[in-house]
Every structure is written in C-alpha cells, then in structure tokens.
C-alpha positions in Angstrom: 197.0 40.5 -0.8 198.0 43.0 2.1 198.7 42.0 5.3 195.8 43.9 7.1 193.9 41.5 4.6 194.7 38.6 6.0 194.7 39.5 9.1 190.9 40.6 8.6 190.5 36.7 6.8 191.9 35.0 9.8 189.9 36.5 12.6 187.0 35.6 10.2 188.1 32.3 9.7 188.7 31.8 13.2 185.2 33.1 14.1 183.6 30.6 11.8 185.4 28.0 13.5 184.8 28.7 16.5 181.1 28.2 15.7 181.1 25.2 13.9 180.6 27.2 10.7 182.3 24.7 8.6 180.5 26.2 5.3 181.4 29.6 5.4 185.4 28.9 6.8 185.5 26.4 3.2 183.9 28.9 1.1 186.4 31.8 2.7 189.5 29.5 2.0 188.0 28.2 -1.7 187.4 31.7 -3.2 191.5 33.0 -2.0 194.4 32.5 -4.3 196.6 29.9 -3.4 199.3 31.4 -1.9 197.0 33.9 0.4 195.4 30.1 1.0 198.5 28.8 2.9 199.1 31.4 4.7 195.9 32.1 5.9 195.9 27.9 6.3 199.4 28.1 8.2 197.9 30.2 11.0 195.3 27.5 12.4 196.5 24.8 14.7 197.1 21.4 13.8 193.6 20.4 14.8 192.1 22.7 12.8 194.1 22.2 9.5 193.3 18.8 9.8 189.5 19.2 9.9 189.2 21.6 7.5 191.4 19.8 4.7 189.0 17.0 5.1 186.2 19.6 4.1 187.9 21.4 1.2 188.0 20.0 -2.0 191.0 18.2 -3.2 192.1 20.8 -6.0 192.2 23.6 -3.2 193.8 21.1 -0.7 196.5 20.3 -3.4 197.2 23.9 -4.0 197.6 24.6 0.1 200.2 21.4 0.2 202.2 22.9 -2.6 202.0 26.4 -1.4 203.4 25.3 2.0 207.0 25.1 3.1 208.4 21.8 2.9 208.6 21.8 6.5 205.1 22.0 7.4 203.7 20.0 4.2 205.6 17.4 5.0 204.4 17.5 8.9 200.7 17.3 7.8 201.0 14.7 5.1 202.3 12.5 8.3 199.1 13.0 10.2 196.9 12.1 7.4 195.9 8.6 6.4 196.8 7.1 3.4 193.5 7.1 1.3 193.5 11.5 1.7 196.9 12.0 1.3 196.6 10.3 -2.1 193.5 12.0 -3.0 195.7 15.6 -2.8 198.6 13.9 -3.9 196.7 13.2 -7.3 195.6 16.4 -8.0 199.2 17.8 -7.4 202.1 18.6 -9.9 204.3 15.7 -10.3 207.1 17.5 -8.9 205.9 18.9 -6.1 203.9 15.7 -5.3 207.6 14.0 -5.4 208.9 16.7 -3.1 206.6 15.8 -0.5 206.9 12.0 -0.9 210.5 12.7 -0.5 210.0 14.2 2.9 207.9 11.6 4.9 208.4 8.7 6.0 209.4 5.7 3.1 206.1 3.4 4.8 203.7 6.3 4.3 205.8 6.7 0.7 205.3 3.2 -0.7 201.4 3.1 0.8 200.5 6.3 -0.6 202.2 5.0 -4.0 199.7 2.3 -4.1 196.9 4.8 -3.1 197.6 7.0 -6.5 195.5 6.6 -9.3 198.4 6.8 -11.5 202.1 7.1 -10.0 204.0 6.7 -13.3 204.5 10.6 -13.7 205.8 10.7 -9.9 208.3 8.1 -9.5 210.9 8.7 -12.1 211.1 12.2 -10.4 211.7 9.9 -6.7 215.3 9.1 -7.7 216.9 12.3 -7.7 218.0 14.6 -4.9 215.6 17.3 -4.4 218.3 20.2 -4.6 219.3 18.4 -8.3 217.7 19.1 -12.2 216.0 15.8 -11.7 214.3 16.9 -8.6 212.9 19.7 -9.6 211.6 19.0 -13.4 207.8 17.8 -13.8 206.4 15.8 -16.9 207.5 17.0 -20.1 203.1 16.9 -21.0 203.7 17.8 -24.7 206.0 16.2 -26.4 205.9 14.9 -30.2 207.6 13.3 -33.1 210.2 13.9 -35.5 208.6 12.3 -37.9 205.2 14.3 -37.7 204.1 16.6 -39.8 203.1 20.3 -38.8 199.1 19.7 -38.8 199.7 16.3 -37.2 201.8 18.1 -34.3 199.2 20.7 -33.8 196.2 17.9 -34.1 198.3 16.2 -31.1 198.9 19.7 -29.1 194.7 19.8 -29.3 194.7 16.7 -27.8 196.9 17.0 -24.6 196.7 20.8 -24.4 194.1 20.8 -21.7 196.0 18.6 -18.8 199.5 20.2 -19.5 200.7 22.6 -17.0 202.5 24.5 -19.9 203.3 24.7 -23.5 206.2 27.2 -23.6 208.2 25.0 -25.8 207.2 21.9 -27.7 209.4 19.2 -27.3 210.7 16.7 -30.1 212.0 13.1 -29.5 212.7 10.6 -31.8 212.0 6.5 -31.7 214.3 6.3 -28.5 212.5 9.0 -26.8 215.8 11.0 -27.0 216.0 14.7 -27.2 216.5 15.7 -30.8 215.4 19.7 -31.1 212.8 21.9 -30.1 210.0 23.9 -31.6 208.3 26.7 -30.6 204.5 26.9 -31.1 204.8 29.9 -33.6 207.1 27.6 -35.6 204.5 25.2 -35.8 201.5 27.3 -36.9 203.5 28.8 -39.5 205.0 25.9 -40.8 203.3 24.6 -44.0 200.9 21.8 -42.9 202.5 19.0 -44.2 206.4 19.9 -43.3 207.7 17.8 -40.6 208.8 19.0 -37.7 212.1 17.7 -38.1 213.1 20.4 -40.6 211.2 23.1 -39.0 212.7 23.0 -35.4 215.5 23.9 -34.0 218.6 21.0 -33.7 220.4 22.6 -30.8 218.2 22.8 -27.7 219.5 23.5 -24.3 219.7 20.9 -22.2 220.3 20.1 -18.6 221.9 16.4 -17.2 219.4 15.4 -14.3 222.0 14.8 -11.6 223.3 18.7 -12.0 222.8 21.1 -9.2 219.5 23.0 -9.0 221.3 26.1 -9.3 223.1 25.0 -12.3 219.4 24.5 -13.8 219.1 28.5 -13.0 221.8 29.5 -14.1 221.3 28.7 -18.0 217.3 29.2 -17.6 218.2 33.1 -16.6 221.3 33.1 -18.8 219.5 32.3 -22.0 215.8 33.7 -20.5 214.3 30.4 -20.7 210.8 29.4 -19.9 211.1 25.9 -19.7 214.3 23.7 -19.7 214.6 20.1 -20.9 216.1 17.6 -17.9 217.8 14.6 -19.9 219.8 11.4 -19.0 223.8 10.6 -19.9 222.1 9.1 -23.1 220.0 12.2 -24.1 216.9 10.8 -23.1 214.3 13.1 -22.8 213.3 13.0 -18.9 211.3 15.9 -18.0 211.3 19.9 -18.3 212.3 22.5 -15.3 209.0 25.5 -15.7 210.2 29.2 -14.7 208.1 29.1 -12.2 211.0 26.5 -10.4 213.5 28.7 -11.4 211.8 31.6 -9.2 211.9 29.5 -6.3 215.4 28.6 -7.1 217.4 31.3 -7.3 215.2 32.7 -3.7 216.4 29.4 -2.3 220.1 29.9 -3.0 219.8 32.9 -3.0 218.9 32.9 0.7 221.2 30.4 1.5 224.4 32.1 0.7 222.6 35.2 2.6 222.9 32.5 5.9 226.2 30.9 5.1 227.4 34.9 4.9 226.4 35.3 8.2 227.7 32.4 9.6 224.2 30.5 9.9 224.7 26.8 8.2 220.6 26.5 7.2 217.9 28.4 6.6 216.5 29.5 9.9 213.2 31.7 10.4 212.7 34.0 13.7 210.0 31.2 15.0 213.0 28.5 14.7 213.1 26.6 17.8 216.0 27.8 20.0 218.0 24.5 20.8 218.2 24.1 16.6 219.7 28.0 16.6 222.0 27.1 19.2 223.3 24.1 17.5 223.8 26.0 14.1 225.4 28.8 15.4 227.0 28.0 18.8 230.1 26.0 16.3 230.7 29.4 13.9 231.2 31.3 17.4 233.1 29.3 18.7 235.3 28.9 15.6 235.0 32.8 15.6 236.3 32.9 19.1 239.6 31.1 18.2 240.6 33.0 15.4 239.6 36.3 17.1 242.4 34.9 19.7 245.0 35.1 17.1 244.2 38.5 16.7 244.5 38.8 20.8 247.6 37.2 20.2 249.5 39.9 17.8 248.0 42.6 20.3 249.9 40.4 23.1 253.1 40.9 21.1 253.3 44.5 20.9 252.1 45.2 24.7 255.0 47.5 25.6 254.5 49.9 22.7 250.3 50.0 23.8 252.1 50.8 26.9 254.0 53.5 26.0 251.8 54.9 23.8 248.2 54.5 24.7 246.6 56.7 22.6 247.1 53.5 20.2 244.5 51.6 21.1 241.9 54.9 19.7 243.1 54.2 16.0 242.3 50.3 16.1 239.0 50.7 15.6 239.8 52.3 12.3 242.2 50.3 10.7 240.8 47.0 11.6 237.1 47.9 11.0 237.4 49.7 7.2 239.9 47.0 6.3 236.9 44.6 7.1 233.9 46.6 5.5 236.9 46.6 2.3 237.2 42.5 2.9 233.6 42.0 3.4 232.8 43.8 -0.1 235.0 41.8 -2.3 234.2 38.3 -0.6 230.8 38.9 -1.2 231.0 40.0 -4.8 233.7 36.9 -4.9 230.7 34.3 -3.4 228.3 35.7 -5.6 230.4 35.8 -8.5 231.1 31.7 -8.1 227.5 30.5 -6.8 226.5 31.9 -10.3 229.5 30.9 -12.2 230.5 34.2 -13.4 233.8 33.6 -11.7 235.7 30.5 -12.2 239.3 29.0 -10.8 240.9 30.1 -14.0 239.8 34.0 -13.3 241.6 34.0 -10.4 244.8 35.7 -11.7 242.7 38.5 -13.4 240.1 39.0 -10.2 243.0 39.1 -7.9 244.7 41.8 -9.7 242.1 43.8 -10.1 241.3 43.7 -6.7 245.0 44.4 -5.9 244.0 47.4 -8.3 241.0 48.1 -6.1 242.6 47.8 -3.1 245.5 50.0 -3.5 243.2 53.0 -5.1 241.1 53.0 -1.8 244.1 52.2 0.4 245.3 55.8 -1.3 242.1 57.5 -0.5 241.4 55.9 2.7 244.9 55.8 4.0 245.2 60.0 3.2 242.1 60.6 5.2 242.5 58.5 8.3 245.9 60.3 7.8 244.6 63.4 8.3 242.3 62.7 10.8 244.9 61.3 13.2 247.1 64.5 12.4 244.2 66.9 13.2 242.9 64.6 15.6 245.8 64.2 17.9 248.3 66.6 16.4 251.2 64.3 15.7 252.1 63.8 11.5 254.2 60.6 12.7 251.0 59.3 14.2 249.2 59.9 11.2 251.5 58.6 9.0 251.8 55.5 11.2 247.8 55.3 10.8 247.5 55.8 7.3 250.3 53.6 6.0 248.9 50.0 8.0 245.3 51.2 6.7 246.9 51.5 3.2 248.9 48.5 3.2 245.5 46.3 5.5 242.9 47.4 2.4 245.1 45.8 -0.3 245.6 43.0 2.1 241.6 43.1 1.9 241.1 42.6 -1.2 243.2 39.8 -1.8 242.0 38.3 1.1 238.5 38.5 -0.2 239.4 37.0 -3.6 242.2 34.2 -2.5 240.0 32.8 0.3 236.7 31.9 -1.5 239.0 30.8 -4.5 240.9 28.3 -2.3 237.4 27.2 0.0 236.4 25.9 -3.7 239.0 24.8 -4.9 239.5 22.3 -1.2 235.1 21.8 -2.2 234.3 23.8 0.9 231.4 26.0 0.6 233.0 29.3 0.4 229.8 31.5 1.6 230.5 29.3 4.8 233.9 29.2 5.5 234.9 32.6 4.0 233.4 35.2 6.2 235.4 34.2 9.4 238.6 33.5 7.6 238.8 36.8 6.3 237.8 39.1 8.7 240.5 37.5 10.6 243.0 38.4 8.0 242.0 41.4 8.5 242.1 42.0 11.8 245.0 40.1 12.4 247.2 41.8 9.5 245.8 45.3 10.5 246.9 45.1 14.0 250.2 43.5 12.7 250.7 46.6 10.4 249.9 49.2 12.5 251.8 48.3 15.9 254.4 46.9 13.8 254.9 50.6 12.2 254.1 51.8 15.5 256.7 50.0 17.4 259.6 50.9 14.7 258.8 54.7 15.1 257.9 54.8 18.8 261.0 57.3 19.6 258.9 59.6 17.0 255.5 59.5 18.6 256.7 59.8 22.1 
C-alpha cells in the first residue's frame, strides 16, 4: 500500500475515533492486510491501541501482534490482562506466539501459559534463544510415517491440511519421532497407492541442529533454495521446521545488523530511538575512535619539522589517507560479508589475502600514477609527485591486507568483526599513510625544497 494511503487510512481512523465510531475504525482496520494493519495500528497512542484490540477480533488482533516489532508487541502484551493476551496468543503461530512470551515478563509468561487453550505447540519453542534454529522454527503440522503407504499419507495430509500453516515439504519420522527423509507432495501423488513412503522419499534431508545460529538456518535455506527446513535435536529428533517466510526476516535482520556494526552502532537503532540509548551505543565507538585517531596525531607529531619546512605537505594528506581508506573500507566489507555468510572461512585466508595483495598493488599502480601526476601538474615538482604517488602506492596494498587480516583475526579472537573492524582499519590506514608519505618526504626533503 502507498504511503499517501495510509496516511489517508489514519486520518480516517483517527476521525472515527475521535467520534466514538468504534464500528467503522474496526471495520477500516479488519478489511487491511496485515502488515498495512500494524502500521496503521502503530500510529494510535497507547490508549487507543488498547481500546480498539479489545474491539477487533482475535484473528486480526493476532496478525497486528505478529506484524509488530518486537519492541512494541512486547510493550502491549504488558498492558493487557492475562485472559486477552491469551485469547491473541491462541490464534497466533507458535513461533511468533513464543517470541512474544519470550519478551515479557516470566509472571505474565507462566499466567498466560495457563490461560492457552493448548500450550504444547508453544513451549518446546520457549527453550531456545530467539536469535537460534530453535527459536525461530514453528510446528512441523504434517508430519507422517515411514511405514505408511502412499494413499495412507495423502488420507492423513486431508486430515491435517486445513490447520497447517504450510505443506512445502512432508516430513517423515520413524517410531522415535526421529528424522528419517523427506517427501515432496508430487512424490506422494505419483507414487503407486500402496508403496510406502519409506521407499519413495528422499533419505538425505537437510537438517539444521536447534541450538545453531539463525543465520546459519539462512544460510543453507538460500544455499540449497529451500522452502521449509527441518530443526532437529543432537539425537535427530524431529523438532520443528524453519518456513521461508523466517528466512526473509532473517537475513533483513542480519543483514541490518552488520549495516550498524559497519558503522560503529552496536544495535539496531531507528531515527525515533530515544537519545540517552543513542548516546550510550555510540558515545564508547567515539571515544575508542578518538584514541586511535591520536596515534595517527602521533606519527604527524613525529615528522613536525619536515610539515615545517615544507608546508605544502599537509595539501596531499587528504589524498593519501582518504583513497587508502575508501580502498580499506571496500575489502573489509566484502571480507564481513564474505564471513557473516560463510563464503569465507579462516582457512581462505592465505588465498583472500593474496588476492587482495593482488588487488591492492594493481590500484596502488593506477592510483599511485595519477595522484602522481596531479601533484606534478598540481604543484610543479616530479619529486613531490613521486613522494605522493609512491606512499599512496605502498598505503593501498597496506589497505587491502588490512581489510582482510583484521576481520580474519576479530574471528578468529570471537570478536564480532563488523564491530571491531571498521575503526581498526581505518586507523591502519591513516596511521601507515601518514607514516609513508612523511617518511618519504622527510628522506627527500633537500629535493622538494
């Protein structure tokens, strides 16, 4: 829905509210889709969420709560009372039901538990993390047999069809409950009626262990285009399935994470974030910024006398320490990305650094010959520009490794490297680039004079 949309549906909203018009603000809200339901919910006060949940039904109400951001679902579940919080929470997917009871308070938990009609789908999902496999799978809804036949499986899939969320795959267990194959639901039509399953479907299913990273969880769903992923125990037993519709939300979720830890901002923070919680998150990276931006001060310090001499210096530092950065920047990021989504590993390391050594020599040849040249033309002095374009050459190699050795090492010390990284190389880069170039500077100063 476009925004001018919604911005039409709120002032209507609003209007009916404002009048008492209960009727017509439920009827508005009922006929939306759920998303374009949350937002248009999210823009009420508190007061009026409150009274017009009461009024909606709980199938709508359910699909507001799930729709919401964890933050402000969980802040209305704690102003409701027991009895309606368990009349959404039953009309709710199990795992976003267990999301929510995972984010208020354990007394409203264990009273709203009692509340459910039926909390046996919800609490398994309770004792994992919420960032985990197990925290983010539902209710495997169909699963069947081994030992059935092909009608018997498809007599079963008519019987549970109509409460399951999804039937991408059909699930196969044996007496244990423990993940033996999988079957797809053209496999089972065509099968001859009386075949079992067992020799129809397919023995090597993927599998995720419920304690593995949610992102792990993504990673095979998209690498093997999954629709639905089986979440099982150490002993194989079949838990629960992760839907692609989890997987969209998780890869936007880490996706926006490493975009924050990139730029120094430890959690996801959106513009309307109170200002004391943005000053706490980010005051720390400054500060840390500040003290390795003093080592930097510090090798400018050293070569004071030659800035002296020679101040048409301090033009050029600009340009060796900023494209040596923009060079760092590029390979840490492809670096981050490449481990947050495993397609770099701590036994690549050899092969990525030397192809960024590669990398970083070509455009220290390219970029080196042009700031060259522009220092030459610029200022009319070859030994300037030779000065100039050899510590850009030599700072753009030092770039690339930079970019790949300091992500590498951040893992391998289990330090987040989207977090760490960023600071630690630009100041490399600064550092070395100033190093480089006043160093050069200093040893041909009789030259430039």
């Amino acid at each position: 829905m476009r925004t001018t949309d919604i911005e039409t549906l709120i002032e209507q909203l609003r209007e009916a509210l404002i009048h008492d018009d209960w009727k017509y603000a439920v009827d508005l809200v009922e006929a939306l889709r759920p998303p374009d339901q949350a937002e248009l919910f999210s823009e009420l006060s508190e007061t009026l969420q409150d009274e017009l949940l009461e009024r909606l039904n709980p199938e709508d109400s359910a699909d507001i709560m799930e729709e919401l951001d964890d933050e402000d679902a969980a802040e209305l579940a704690q102003r409701m009372d027991s009895g309606d919080l368990a009349r959404i929470l039953n009309k709710m997917e199990p795992d976003e039901a267990a999301d929510l009871l995972g984010d208020i308070p354990t007394s409203q938990v264990n009273q709203a538990l009692l509340d459910i009609e039926d909390a046996t789908e919800i609490l398994p999902l309770l004792e994992y993390p919420d960032d985990s496999a197990g925290g983010l799978m539902t209710s495997a809804d169909v699963i069947l047999h081994q030992d059935l036949t092909a009608q018997e499986g498809l007599a079963h899939l008519r019987t549970v069809a109509p409460d399951a969320e999804t039937v991408y795959y059909l699930f196969v267990v044996d007496d244990d409950v423990r993940l033996v194959g999988v079957v797809s639901l053209r496999e089972l039509v065509l099968a001859p009626s009386d075949e079992l399953i067992q020799n129809v479907m397919d023995h090597d299913a993927i599998t995720v262990l419920a304690d593995a990273d949610q992102e792990e969880a993504a990673r095979l769903m998209a690498r093997y285009d999954l629709l639905a992923l089986p979440v099982i125990d150490a002993k194989h037993h079949l838990l629960g399935i992760i839907t692609h519709d989890d997987l969209v939300d998780v890869l936007e979720v880490e996706a926006t994470e490493d975009i924050y830890r990139l730029g120094g901002v430890t959690q996801d923070q959106p513009v309307d974030t109170g200002i004391g919680t943005t000053l706490r998150s980010r005051v720390p990276w400054l500060v840390l910024n500040l003290g390795t931006a003093m080592i930097s001060a510090f090798v400018l310090s050293l070569f004071s006398n030659t800035i002296a001499q020679f101040a048409i210096l301090a033009v050029f530092f600009p340009i060796v320490a900023g494209v040596s950065g923009s060079a760092g920047t590029q390979t840490l990021t492809v670096t981050v990305r490449g481990l947050a989504l495993g397609l770099v590993e701590m036994r690549d390391g050899l092969s990525t650094l030397a192809r960024e050594i590669v990398i970083g020599l070509s455009n220290g040849i390219v970029i080196g010959v042009i700031v060259a040249l522009v220092a030459l033309v610029w200022q009319s002095n070859p030994i300037l520009g030779l000065v100039v374009g050899a510590a850009t050459f030599l700072n753009l190699i030092c770039a690339g490794v930079a970019g790949v050795l300091v992500p590498l090492g951040m893992t391998f010390l289990r330090i987040d490297p989207a977090l760490a990284s960023p600071v630690l190389v630009t100041t490399i880069t600064d550092t070395l680039g100033y190093f480089f170039y006043l160093g050069f500077a200093t040893l041909t100063l009789i030259y430039l004079l």
